[in-house]
TORKOL-4160 file (C-alpha; in steps of 0.2 Angstrom, whole numbers, padded with zeros to 4 digits, m for minus):
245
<pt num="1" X="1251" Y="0584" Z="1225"/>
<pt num="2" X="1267" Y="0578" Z="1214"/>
<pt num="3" X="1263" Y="0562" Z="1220"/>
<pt num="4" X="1247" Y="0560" Z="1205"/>
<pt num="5" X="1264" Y="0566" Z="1192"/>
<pt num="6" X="1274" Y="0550" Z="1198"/>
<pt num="7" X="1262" Y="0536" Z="1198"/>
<pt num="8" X="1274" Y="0525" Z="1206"/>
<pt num="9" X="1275" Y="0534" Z="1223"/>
<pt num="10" X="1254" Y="0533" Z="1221"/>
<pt num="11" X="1244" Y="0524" Z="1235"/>
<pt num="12" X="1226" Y="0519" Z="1239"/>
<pt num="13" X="1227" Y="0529" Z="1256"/>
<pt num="14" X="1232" Y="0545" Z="1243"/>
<pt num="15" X="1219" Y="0543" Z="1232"/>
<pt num="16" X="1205" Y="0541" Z="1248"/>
<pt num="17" X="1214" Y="0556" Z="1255"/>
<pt num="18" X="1215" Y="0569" Z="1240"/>
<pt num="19" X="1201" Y="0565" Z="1232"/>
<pt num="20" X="1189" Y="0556" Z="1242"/>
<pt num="21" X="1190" Y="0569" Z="1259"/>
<pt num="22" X="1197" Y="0586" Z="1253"/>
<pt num="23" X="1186" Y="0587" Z="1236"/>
<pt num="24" X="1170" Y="0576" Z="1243"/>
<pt num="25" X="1166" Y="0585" Z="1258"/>
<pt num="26" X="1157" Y="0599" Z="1248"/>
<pt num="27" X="1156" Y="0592" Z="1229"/>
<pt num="28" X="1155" Y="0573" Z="1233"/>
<pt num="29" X="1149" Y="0570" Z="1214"/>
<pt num="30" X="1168" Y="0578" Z="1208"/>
<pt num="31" X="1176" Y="0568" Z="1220"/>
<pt num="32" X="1167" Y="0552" Z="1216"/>
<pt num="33" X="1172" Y="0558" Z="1196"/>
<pt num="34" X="1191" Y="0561" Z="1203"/>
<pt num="35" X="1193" Y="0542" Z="1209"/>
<pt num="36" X="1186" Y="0537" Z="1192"/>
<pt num="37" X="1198" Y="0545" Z="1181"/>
<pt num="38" X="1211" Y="0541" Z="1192"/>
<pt num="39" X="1206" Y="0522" Z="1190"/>
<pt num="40" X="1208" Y="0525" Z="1173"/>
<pt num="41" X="1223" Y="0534" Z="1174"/>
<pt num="42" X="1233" Y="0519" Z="1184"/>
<pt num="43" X="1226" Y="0506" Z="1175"/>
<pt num="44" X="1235" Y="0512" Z="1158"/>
<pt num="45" X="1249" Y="0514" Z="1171"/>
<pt num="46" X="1249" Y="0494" Z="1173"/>
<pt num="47" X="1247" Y="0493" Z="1155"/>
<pt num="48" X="1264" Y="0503" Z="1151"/>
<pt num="49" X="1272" Y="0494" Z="1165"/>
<pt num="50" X="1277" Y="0508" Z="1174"/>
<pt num="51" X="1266" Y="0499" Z="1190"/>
<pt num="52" X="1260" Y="0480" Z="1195"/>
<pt num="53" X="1246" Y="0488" Z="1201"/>
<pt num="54" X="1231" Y="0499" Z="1203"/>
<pt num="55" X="1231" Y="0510" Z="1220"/>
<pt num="56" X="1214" Y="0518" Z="1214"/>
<pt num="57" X="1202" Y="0501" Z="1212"/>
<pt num="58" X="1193" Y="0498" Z="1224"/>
<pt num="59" X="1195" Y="0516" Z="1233"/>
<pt num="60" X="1178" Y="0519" Z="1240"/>
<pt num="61" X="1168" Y="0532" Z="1233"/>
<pt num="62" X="1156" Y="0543" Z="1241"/>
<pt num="63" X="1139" Y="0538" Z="1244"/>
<pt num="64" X="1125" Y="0552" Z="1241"/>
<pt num="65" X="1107" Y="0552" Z="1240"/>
<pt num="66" X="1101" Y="0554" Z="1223"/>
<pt num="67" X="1088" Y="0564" Z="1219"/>
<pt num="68" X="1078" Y="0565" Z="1205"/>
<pt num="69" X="1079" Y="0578" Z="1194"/>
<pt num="70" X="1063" Y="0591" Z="1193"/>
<pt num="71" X="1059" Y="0605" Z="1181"/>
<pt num="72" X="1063" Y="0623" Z="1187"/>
<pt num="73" X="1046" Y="0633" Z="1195"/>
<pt num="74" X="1038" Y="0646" Z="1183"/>
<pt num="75" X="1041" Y="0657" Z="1198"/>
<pt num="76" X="1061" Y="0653" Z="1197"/>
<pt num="77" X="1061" Y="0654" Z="1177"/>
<pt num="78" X="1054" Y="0669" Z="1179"/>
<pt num="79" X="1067" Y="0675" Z="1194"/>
<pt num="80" X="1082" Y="0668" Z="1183"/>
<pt num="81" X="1075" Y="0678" Z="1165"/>
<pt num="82" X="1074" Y="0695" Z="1180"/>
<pt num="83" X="1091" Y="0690" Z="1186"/>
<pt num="84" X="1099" Y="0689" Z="1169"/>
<pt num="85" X="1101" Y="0703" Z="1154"/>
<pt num="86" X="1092" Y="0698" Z="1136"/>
<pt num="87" X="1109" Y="0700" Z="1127"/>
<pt num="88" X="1117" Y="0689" Z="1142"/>
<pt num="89" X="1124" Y="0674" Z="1137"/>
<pt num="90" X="1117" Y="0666" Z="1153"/>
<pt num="91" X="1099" Y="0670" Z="1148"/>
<pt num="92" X="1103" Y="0664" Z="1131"/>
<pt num="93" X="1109" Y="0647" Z="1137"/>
<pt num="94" X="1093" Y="0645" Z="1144"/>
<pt num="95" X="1080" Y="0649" Z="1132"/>
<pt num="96" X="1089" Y="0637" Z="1120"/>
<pt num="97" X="1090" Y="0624" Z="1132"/>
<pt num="98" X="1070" Y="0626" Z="1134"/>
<pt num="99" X="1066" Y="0631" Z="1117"/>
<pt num="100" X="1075" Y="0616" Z="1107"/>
<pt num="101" X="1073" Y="0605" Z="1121"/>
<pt num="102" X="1089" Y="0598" Z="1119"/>
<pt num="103" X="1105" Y="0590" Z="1129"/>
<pt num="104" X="1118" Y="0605" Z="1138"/>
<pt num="105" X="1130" Y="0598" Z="1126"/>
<pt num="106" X="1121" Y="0600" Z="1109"/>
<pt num="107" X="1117" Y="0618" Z="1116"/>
<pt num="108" X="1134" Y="0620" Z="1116"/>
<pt num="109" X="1139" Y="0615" Z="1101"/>
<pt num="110" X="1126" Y="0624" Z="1090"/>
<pt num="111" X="1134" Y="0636" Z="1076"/>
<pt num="112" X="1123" Y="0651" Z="1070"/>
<pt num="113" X="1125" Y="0642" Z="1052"/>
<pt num="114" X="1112" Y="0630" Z="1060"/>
<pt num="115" X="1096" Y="0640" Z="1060"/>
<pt num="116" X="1088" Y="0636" Z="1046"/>
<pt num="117" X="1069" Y="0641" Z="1040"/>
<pt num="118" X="1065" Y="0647" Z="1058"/>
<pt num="119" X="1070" Y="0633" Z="1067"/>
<pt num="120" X="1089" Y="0625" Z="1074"/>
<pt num="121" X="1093" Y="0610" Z="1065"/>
<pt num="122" X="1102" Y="0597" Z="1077"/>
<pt num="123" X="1112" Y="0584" Z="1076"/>
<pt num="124" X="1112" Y="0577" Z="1094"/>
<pt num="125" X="1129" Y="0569" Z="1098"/>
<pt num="126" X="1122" Y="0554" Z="1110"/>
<pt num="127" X="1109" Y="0547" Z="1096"/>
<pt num="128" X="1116" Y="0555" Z="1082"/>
<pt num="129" X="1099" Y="0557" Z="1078"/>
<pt num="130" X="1094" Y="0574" Z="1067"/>
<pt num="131" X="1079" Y="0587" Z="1073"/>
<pt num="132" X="1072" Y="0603" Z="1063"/>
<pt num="133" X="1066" Y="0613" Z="1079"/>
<pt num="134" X="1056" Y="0626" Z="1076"/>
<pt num="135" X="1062" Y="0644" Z="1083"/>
<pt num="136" X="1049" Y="0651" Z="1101"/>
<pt num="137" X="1046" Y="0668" Z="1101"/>
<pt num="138" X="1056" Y="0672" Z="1118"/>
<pt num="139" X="1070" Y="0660" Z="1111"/>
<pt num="140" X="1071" Y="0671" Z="1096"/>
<pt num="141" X="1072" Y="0688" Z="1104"/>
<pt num="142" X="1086" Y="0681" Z="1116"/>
<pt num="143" X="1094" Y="0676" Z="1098"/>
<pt num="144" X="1092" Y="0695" Z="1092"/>
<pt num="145" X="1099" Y="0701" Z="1105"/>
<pt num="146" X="1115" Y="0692" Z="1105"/>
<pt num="147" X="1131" Y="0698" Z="1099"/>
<pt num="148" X="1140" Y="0686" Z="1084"/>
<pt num="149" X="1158" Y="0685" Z="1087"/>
<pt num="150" X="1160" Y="0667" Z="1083"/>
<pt num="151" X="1154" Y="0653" Z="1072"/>
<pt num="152" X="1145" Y="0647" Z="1090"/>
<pt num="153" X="1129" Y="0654" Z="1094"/>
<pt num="154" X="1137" Y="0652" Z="1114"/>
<pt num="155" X="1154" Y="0658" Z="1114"/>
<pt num="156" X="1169" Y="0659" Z="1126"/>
<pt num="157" X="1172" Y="0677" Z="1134"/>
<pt num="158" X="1184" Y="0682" Z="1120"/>
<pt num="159" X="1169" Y="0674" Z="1108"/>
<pt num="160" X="1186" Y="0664" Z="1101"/>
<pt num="161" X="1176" Y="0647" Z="1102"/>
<pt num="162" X="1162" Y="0640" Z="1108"/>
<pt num="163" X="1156" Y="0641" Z="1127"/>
<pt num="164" X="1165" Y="0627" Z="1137"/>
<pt num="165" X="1152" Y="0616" Z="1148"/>
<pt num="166" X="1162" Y="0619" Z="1162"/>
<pt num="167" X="1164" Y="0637" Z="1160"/>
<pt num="168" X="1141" Y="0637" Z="1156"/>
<pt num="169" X="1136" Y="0627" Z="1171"/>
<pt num="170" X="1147" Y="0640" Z="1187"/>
<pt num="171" X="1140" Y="0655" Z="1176"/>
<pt num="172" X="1123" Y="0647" Z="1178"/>
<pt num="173" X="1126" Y="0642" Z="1195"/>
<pt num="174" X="1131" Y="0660" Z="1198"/>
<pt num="175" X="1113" Y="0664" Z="1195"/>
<pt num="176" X="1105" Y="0650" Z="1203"/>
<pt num="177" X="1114" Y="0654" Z="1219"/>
<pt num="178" X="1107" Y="0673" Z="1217"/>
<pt num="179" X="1088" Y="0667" Z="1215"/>
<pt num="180" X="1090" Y="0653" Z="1225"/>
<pt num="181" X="1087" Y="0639" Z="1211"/>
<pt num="182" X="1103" Y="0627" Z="1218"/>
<pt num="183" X="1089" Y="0613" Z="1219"/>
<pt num="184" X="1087" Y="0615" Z="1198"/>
<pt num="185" X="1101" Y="0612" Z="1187"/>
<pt num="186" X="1106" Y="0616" Z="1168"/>
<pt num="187" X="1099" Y="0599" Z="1166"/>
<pt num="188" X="1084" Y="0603" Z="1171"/>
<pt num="189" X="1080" Y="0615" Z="1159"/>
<pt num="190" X="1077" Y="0601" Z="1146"/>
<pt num="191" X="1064" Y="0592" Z="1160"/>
<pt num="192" X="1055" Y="0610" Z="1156"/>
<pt num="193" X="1054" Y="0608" Z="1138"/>
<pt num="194" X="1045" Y="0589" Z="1138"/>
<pt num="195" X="1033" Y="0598" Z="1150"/>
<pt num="196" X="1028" Y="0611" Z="1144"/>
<pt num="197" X="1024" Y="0603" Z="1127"/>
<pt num="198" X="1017" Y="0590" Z="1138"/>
<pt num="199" X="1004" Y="0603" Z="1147"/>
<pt num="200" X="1001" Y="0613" Z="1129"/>
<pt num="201" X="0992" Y="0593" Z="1125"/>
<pt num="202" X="1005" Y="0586" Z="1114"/>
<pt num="203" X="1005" Y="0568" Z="1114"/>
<pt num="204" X="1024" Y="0560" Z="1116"/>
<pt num="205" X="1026" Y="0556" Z="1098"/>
<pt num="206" X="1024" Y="0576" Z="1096"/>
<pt num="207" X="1037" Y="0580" Z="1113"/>
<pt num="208" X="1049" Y="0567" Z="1103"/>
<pt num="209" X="1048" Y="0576" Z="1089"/>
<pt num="210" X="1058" Y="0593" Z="1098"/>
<pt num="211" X="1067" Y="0583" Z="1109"/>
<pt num="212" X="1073" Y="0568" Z="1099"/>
<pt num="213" X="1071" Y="0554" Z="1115"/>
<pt num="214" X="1063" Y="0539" Z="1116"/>
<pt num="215" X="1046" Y="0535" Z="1120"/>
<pt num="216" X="1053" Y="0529" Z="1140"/>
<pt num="217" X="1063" Y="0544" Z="1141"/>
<pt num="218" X="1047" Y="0554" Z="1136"/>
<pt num="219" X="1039" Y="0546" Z="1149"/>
<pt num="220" X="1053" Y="0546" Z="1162"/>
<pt num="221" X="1056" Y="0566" Z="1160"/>
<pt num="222" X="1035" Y="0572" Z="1162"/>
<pt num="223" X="1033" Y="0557" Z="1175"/>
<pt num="224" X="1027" Y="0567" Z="1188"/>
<pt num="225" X="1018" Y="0581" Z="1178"/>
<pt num="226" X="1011" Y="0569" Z="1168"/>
<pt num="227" X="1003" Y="0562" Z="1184"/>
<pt num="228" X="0997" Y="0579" Z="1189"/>
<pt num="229" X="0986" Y="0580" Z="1173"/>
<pt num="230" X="0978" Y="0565" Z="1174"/>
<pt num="231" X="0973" Y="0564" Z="1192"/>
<pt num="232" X="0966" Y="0581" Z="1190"/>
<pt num="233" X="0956" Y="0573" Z="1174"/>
<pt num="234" X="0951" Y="0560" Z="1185"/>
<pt num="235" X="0944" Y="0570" Z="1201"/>
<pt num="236" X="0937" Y="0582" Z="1188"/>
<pt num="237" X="0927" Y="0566" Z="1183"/>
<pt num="238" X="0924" Y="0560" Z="1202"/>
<pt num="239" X="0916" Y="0577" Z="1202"/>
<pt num="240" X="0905" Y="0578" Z="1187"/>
<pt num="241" X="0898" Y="0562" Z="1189"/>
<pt num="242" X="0894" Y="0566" Z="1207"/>
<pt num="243" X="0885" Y="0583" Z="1200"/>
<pt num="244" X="0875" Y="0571" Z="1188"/>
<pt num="245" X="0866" Y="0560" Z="1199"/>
């Protein structure tokens, strides 16, 4: 442990060692993260001279299988609103999440002085691009039911400040772990948004519009349910056209 405080007694095998085996074995992506900072950290170190090199680069990190990301089941949307209280920050974290459509982080960082007209205004951090989202009725009764003890619409415990990521995504994993939902993330939630607009016939130009990304992202996060629709179009065809000779 004090060897991370004292960079020169830091070596390659530590940084395998305390970050790669004892963090990776059940949270591989932390681990992978860990060896990142600290490849950071140790090359200021050899900026400021305090080494003449970097134990951390080339550490190995962890190799996973990624997966992509899905939207959650209407069976486990429906589990998780059961799971969780309407005044609950946890099921208010997730109507905004599906209702605006937006990035965790933008969720986050919304203030009650945002909701304007019946709808969030948004400024997203990554694009800094600027979205009027109109209000859902399920998102608005989670929004009546919630307590104002901050300028944040997602406060800290105390409701000092806003809700820290960190401290959102274990509460939300509390839940997913309850329902059984550890395959869906808070990530996931925005994957729902795109499609369900998707499914209610909006063309992408109209999903960009509430989520703010890019015609590939469009396409990227309603890939598969997108392919869902049209092959049902096109058996319905196969079928109609068989009825018709």
């Amino acid at each position: 442990m004090y060897r991370f405080a004292i960079p020169y007694l830091l070596h390659s095998k530590h940084c395998s060692k305390e970050t790669g085996t004892k963090t990776g074995q059940d949270q591989p992506y932390f681990a992978n993260y860990a060896i990142r900072v600290l490849r950071i950290l140790m090359e200021h170190c050899v900026d400021l001279g305090w080494r003449d090199d970097n134990p951390a680069k080339g550490v190995s990190e962890i190799k996973t299988q990624k997966s992509e990301r899905e939207p959650w089941p209407i069976e486990l949307l429906d589990a998780y609103r059961a799971s969780c209280s309407i005044e609950s920050r946890e099921r208010l974290v997730m109507e905004l999440c599906i209702g605006t459509g937006q990035r965790i982080g933008d969720v986050l960082e919304m203030r009650w002085s945002d909701i304007q007209d019946g709808a969030v205004y948004v400024r997203q951090n990554k694009t800094s691009k600027e979205l009027w989202v109109p209000i859902l009725p399920e998102l608005q009764i989670a929004l009546n039911a919630a307590s104002r003890h901050s300028l944040f619409i997602l406060t800290n415990e105390r409701g000092t400040n806003r809700w820290s990521y960190r401290g959102a995504s274990q509460a939300v994993r509390k839940v997913r772990e309850q329902i059984g939902a550890l395959d869906f993330d808070i990530h996931s939630w925005r994957y729902n948004a795109a499609c369900e607009l998707l499914e209610a016939g909006c063309d992408d130009d109209l999903i960009a519009a509430v989520t703010g990304q890019s015609p590939a992202m469009v396409l990227h996060y309603t890939k598969k349910v997108r392919q869902k629709i049209r092959a049902r179009q096109a058996q319905q065809k196969r079928t109609e056209q068989k009825q018709n000779v």
